[in-house]
C-alpha positions in Angstrom: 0.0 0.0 0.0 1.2 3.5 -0.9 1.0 6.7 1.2 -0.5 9.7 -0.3 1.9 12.2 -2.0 2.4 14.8 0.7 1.3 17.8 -0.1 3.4 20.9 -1.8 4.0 23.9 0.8 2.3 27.0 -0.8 3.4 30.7 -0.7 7.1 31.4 0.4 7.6 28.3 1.7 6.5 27.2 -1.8 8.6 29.4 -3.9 12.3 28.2 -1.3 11.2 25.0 -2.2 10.5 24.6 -6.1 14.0 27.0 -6.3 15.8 24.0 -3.9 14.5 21.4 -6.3 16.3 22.9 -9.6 18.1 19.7 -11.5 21.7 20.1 -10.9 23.3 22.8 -10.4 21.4 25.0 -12.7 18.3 27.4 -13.0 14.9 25.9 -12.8 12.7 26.0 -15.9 10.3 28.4 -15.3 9.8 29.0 -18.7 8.3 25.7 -18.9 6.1 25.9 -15.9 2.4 27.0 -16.4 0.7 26.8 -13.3 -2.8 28.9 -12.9 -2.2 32.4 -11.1 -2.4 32.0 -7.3 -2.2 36.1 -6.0 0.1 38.1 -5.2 2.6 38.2 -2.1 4.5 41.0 -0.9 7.8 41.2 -2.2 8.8 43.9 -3.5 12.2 44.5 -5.6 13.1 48.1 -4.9 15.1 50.1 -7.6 18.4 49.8 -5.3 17.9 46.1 -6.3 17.3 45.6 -2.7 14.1 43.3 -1.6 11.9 43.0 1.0 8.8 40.7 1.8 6.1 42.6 3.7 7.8 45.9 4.7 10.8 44.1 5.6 14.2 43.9 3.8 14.9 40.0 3.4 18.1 40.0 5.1 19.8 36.8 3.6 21.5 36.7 0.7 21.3 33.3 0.3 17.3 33.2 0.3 17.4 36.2 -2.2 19.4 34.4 -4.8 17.0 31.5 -4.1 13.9 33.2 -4.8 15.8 35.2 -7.9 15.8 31.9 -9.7 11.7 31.2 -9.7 11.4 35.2 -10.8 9.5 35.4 -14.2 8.9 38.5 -16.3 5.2 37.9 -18.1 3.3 40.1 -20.3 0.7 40.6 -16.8 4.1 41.5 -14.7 6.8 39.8 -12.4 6.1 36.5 -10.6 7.8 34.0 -8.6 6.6 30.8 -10.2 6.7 27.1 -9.0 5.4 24.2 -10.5 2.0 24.7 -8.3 1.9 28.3 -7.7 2.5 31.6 -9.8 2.5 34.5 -7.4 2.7 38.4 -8.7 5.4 40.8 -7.0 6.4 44.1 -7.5 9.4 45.4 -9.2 9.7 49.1 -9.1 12.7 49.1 -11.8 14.6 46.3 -13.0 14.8 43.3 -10.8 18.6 42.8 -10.9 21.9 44.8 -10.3 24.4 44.9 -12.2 28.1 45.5 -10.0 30.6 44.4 -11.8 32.3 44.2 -15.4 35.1 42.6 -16.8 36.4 42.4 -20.3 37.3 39.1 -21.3 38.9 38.6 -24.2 35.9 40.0 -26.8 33.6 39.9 -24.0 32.2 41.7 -21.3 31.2 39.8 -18.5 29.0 40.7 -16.1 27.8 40.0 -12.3 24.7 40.7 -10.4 23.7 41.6 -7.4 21.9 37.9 -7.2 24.9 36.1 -8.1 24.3 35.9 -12.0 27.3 35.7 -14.5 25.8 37.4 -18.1 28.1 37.9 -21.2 26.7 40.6 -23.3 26.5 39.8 -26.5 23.6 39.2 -29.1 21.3 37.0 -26.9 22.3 39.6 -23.9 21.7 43.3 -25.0 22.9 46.0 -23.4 20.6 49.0 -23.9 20.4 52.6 -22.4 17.2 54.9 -21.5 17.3 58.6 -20.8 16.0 59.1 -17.8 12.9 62.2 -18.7 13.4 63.8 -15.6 16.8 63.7 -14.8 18.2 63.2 -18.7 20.6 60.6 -17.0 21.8 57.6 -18.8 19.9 54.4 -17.4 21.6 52.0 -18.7 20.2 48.0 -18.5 21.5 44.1 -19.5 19.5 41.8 -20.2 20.0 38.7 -18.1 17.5 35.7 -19.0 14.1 35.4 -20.8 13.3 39.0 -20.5 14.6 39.6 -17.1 17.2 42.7 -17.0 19.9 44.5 -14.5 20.3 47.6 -14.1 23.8 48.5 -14.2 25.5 50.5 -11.8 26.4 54.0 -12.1 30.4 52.7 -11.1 29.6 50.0 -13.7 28.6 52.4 -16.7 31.4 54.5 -16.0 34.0 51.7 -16.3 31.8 51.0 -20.2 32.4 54.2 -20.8 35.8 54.5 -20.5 35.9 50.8 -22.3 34.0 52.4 -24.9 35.6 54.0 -28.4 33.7 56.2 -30.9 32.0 55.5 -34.2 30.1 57.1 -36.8 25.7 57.2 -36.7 23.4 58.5 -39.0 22.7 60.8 -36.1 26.8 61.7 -35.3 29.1 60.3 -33.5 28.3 57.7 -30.9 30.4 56.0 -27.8 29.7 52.4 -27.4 31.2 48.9 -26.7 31.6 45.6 -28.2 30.8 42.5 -27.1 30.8 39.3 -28.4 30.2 40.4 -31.7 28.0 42.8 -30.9 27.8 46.8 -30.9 26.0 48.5 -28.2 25.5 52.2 -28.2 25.6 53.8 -24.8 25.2 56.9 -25.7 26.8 60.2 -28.1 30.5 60.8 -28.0 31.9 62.7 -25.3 29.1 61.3 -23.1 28.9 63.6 -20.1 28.4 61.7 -16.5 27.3 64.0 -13.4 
């Protein structure tokens, strides 16, 4: 005689669990989960890439990383998915950091505040808003499956000196290669406040 399949924790407990579960030592595929929308719970991912769970900065790393591998970017928002549960959180900017860079070879390699090691390249953009009320650079890399970091002020500032000039349709532009790829980060002589 068989016991009953215990049942799946639901809610944070949840979330720490399907992340622990991950084959290997590799991100779980949340892509490929499809699970019916459960709510929302109160995380929130705070522009300073800092996050907090009911008011509360969560305090351990560790658990942050965790939960940064269930986070899912859908066309209805951000979610921490499992295979059981798809729970909506806030994200007031991007949900990663980005705080370091490192040229390697032809690429530049990236690390976030979550732990993540990103190459940009083709498949990894690096892109840059104006901020409309500051007119500040806001620059971004995309991480995974449409998730992005924001980079760092420090961090852009080490691009930009990386970066060399070439001609645009519009002038001359400062940018940086990677991997193949050409990413604008803005016009030559860039000026940084």
């Amino acid at each position: 005689m068989t016991s009953p399949a215990s049942p799946q924790p639901s809610g944070l407990d949840g979330v720490a669990a399907a992340a622990r579960q991950a084959p290997g030592r590799g991100l779980p595929p949340v892509h490929l989960w499809n699970p019916a929308h459960c709510g929302e719970i109160d995380i929130v991912i705070r522009r300073d890439g800092l996050w907090f769970h009911e008011g509360s900065p969560i305090g351990r790393e560790a658990l942050v990383r965790l939960f940064s591998t269930v986070l899912r970017k859908d066309p209805d928002g951000f979610h921490l998915v499992t295979p059981v549960e798809k729970m909506r959180i806030t994200v007031e900017d991007a949900p990663f950091i980005a705080v370091a860079v490192d040229r390697e070879g032809e690429a530049l390699r990236f690390t976030t505040n979550v732990g993540d090691v990103v190459e940009a390249g083709p498949d990894n953009p690096i892109r840059v808003e104006m901020d409309a009320a500051t007119g500040e650079p806001r620059p971004y890399l995309h991480v995974r499956r449409g998730l992005e970091a924001l980079i760092r002020r420090p961090v852009f500032y080490q691009l930009v000196e990386m970066g060399e000039e070439r001609d645009s349709s519009e002038g001359p532009v400062l940018g940086v290669a990677s991997n193949g790829a050409w990413f604008p980060l803005g016009p030559a002589g860039i000026h940084l406040a």
